[in-house]
C-alpha positions in Angstrom: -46.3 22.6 -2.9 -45.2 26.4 -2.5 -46.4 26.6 0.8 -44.1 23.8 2.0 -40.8 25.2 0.5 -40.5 28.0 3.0 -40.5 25.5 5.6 -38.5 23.2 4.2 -35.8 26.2 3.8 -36.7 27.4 7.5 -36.3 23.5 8.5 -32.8 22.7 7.1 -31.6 26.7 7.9 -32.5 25.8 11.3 -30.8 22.2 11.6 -27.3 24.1 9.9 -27.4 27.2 12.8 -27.8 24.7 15.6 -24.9 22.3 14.6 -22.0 22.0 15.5 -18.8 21.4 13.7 -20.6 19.1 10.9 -19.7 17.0 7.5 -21.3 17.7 4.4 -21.7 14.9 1.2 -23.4 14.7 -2.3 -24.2 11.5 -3.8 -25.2 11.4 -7.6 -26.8 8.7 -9.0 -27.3 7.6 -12.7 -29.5 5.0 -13.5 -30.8 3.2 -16.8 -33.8 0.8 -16.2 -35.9 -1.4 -18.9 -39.3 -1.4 -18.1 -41.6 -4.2 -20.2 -45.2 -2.7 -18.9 -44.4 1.3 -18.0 -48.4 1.6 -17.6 -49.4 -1.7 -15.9 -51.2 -2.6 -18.7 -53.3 -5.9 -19.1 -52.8 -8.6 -22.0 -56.0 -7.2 -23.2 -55.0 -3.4 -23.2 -51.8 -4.3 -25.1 -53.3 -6.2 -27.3 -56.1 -3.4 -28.1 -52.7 -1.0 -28.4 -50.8 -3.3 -30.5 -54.0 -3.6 -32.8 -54.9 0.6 -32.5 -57.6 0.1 -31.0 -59.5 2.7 -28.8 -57.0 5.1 -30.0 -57.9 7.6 -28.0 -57.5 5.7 -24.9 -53.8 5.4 -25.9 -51.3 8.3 -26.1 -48.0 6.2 -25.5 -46.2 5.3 -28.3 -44.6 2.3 -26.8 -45.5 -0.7 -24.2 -42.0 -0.6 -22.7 -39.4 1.9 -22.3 -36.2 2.3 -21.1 -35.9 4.7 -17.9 -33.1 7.1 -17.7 -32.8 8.6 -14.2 -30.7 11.3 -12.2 -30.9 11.7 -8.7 -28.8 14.3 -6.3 -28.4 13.7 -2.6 -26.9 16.3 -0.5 -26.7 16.5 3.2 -24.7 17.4 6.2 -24.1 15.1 9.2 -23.6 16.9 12.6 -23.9 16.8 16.4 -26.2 19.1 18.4 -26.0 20.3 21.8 -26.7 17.6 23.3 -24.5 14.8 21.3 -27.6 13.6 19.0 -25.9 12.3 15.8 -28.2 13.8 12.9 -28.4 13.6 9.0 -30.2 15.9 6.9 -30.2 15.3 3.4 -32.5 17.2 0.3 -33.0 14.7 -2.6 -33.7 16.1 -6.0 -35.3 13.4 -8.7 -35.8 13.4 -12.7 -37.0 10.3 -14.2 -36.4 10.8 -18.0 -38.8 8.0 -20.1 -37.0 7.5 -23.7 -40.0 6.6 -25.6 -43.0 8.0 -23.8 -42.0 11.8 -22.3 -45.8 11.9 -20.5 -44.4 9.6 -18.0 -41.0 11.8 -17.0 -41.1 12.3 -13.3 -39.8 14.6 -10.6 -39.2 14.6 -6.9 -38.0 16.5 -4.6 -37.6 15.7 -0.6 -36.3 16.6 2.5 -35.3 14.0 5.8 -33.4 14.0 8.5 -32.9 10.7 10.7 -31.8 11.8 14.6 -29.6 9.3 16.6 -31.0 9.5 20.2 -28.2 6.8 20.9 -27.2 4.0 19.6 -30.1 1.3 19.5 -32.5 4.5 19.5 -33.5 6.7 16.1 -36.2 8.6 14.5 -36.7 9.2 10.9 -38.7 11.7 9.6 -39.3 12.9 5.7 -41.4 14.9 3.3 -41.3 14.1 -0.4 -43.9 16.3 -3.2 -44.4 14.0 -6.4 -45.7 17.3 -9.0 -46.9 15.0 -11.9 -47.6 11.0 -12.1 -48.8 9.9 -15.3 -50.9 6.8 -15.1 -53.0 6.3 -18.5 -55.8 8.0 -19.9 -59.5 7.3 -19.1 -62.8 8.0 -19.3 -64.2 11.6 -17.0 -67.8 11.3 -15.5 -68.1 14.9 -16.4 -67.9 14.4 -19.9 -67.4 10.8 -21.1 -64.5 12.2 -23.3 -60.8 10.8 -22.8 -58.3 12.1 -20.9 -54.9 11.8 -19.2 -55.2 10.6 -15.6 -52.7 12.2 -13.7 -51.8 13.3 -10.1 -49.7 14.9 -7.6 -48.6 13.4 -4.4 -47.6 14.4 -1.1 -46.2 11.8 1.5 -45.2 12.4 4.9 -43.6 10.0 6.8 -42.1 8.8 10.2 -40.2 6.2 11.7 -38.9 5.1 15.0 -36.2 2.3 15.0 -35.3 0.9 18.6 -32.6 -1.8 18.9 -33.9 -4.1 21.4 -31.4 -7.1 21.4 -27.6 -6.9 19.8 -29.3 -8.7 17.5 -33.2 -8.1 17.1 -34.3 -4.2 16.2 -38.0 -3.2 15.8 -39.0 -0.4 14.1 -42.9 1.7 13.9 -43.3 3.6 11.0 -46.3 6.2 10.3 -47.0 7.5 6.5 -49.7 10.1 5.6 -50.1 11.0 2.1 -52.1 13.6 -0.2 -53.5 12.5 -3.6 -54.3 15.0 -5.8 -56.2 14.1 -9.5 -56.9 16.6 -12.1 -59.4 18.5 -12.8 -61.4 15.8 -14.6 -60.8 12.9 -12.1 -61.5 15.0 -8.6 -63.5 12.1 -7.3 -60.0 10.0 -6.8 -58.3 12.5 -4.6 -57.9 10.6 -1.3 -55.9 10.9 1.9 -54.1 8.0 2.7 -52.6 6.5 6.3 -50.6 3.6 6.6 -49.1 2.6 10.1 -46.4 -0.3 9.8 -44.6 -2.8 12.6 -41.2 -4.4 11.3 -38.4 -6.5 12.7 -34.7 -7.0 11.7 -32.6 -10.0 13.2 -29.5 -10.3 12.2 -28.9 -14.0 11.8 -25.1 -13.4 11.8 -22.4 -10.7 10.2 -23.3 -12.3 6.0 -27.2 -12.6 6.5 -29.9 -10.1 8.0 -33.8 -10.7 7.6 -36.4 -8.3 7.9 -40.2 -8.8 7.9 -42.8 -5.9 8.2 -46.5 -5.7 8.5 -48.4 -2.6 7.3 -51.8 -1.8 7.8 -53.1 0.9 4.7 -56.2 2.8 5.0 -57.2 5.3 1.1 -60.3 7.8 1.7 -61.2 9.2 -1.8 -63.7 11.6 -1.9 -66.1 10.3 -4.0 -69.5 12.2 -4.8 -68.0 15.0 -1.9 -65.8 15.8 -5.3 -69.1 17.0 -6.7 -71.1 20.8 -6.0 -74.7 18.2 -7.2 -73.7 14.6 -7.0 -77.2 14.2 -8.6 -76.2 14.7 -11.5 -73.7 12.5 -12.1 -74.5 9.0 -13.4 -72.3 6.9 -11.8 -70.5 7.6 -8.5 -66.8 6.2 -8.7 -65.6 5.4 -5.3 -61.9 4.0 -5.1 -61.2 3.7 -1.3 -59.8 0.9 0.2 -57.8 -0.6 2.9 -55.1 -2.9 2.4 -53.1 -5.7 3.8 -49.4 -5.3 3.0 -46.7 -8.1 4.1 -43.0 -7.4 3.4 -40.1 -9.3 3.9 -36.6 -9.4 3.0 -33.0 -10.9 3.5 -29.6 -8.8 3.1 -26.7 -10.5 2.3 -23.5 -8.4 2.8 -19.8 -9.4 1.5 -22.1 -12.4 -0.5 -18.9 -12.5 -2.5 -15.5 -11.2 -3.4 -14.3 -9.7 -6.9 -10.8 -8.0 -6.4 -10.9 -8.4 -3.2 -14.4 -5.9 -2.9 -17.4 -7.4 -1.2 -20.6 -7.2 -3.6 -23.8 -7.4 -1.4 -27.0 -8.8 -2.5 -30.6 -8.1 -1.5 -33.8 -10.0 -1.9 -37.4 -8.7 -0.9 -40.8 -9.6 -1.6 -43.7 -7.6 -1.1 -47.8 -8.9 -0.8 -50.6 -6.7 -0.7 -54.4 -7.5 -0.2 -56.5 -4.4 -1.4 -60.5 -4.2 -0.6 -62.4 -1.7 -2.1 -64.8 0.0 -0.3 -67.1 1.5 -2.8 -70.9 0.5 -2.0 -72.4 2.7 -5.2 -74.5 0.6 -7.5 -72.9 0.8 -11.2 -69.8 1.1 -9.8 -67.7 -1.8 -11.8 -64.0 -0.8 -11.4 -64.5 -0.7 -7.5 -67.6 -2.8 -6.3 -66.6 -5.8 -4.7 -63.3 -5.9 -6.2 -60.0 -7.0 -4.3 -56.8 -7.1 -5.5 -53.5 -8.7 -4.7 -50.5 -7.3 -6.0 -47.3 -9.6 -5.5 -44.2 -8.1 -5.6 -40.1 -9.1 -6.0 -37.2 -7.8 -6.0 -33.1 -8.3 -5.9 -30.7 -5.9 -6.1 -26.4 -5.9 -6.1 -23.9 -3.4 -4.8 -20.3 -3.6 -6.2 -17.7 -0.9 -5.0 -15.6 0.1 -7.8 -13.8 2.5 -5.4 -14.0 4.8 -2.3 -15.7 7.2 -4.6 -17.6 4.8 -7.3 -20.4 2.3 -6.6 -22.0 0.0 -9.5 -25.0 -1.0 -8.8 -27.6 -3.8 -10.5 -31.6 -4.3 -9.6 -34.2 -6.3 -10.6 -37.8 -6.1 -10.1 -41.3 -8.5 -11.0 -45.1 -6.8 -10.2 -48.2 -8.8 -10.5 -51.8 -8.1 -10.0 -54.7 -10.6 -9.5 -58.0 -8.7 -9.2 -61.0 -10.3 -8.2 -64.4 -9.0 -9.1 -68.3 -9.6 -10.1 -66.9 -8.2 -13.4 -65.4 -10.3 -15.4 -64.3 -7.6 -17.7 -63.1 -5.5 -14.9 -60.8 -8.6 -14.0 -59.6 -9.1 -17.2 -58.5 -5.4 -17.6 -56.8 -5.0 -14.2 -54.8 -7.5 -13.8 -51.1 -7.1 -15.1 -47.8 -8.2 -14.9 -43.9 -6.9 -15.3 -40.3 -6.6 -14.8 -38.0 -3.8 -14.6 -33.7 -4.8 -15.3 -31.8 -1.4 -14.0 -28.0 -0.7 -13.9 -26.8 2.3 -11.8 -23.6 4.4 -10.9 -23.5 5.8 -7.4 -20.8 8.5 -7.5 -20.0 10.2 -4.1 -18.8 13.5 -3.7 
């Protein structure tokens, strides 16, 4: 990460000296979210929790949790030389879990989205993820529990071109870095997901969007090892995936005071095929997953300066392997309820 910060400074230094006359905001969002499955667990695992078993395996102290988060926006909105609209924004990111403190998060970002005119624009962003907690498993190098964690780069670009007053298609280009610790090296991976989506705006209360992405994971594998030899099993988690979005936007659904409160609905399918080909290899040989995905979410106005905003989100997994045991402890379900205040500055 420290060798991107000097470029992210010499980035957004650069964008501020070649603006003109610009407009500077800071949003600040508080968030409180109820999470029934913080570690995707399967019936099984929480069952074996519940029941202290394989307490080793376990270091949270509870199932759920409820999520407190804080999240700073602050950006300036400008025209260049050449009377390109552009936004640069920083976003800082602290997810605070009440129960279980190995799961807090951080992020921190930087984006700018350029308007070339005014059916053409181009996004581009960099967030760094410094610590995702996942669970605690079982190292190669030592058979011994321990906590599963990473750290994640993701670089990402989009192109939006409005091609009808009414139809707009968009190509979008994500590259990411994983990065495991020390006992888990054979699940780094580089990641590369190209996307296609389409927005049509039905009419002024109902837009629909539908995107198609295309995901391709390359862990490393036994090049994570100086003698590969020696380790007994090989644990290969590439895959390539399938992903199928789509989503309908209602704005001004309905009135309260006479403020509009807009609703959202998306859902989200994903086909996962792991690539692994090493014999012994349970958790990734022949296994495919499908994770299903929905979600809502409700913007209220309280005033020019106040937004309230509600969300709601269901995850399942269906994995589907020579294992039975694998199946049985990968497949998962939950639901997150959240409540935010946007306040803007």
């Amino acid at each position: 990460m420290k060798k991107f910060l000097p470029v992210l400074f010499f980035v957004f230094s650069s964008i501020l000296l070649n603006a003109k006359p610009w407009d500077m905001f800071v949003d600040l969002t508080i968030e409180n979210t109820y999470n029934n499955n913080i570690l995707k667990l399967s019936d099984t695992d929480i069952s074996r929790f519940k029941n202290e078993n394989d307490i080793e395996r376990f270091k949270i102290n509870t199932v759920d949790d409820l999520v407190i988060s804080a999240k700073a926006v602050t950006g300036i909105k400008h025209t260049e030389f050449f009377g390109h609209t552009q936004i640069a924004k920083i976003t800082l990111k602290y997810d605070k879990y009440f129960s279980n403190g190995m799961k807090d998060e951080a992020a921190i970002g930087i984006d700018t989205r350029r308007f070339f005119s005014r059916k053409v624009n181009l996004y581009l962003g960099y967030f760094y993820y410094p610590h995702i907690y996942v669970n605690r498993y079982q190292s190669v190098l030592d058979d011994a529990y321990h906590d599963f964690t990473y750290a994640k780069n993701v670089y990402t670009g989009k192109l939006t071109l409005k091609v009808h007053t009414k139809i707009s298609i968009n190509y979008k280009c994500e590259y990411s870095q994983v990065y495991y610790d020390e006992y888990f090296t054979e699940y780094d991976a580089d990641n590369l997901e190209h996307a296609l989506g389409l927005t049509y705006s039905a009419s002024s209360k109902v837009r629909i969007g539908a995107r198609y992405s295309y995901k391709v994971s390359t862990a490393d594998g036994e090049d994570a090892f100086e003698n590969p030899a020696e380790i007994d099993i090989i644990k290969d988690a590439s895959y390539k995936a399938n992903i199928y979005n789509l989503s309908f936007i209602f704005p001004r659904l309905f009135f309260i005071k006479k403020s509009p409160v807009d609703f959202s609905a998306s859902t989200r399918f994903e086909q996962r095929y792991f690539q692994s080909e090493n014999a012994g290899d349970e958790y990734h040989l022949g296994r495919n997953d499908n994770i299903w995905q929905v979600k809502g979410y409700l913007e209220y106005p309280l005033s020019d300066k106040w937004k309230l905003c509600g969300s709601t989100r269901f995850e399942k997994r269906i994995t589907d392997c020579p294992y039975s045991d694998v199946e049985t402890e990968k497949e998962y379900d939950l639901y997150e309820m959240g409540l935010s205040i946007i306040i803007f500055l």
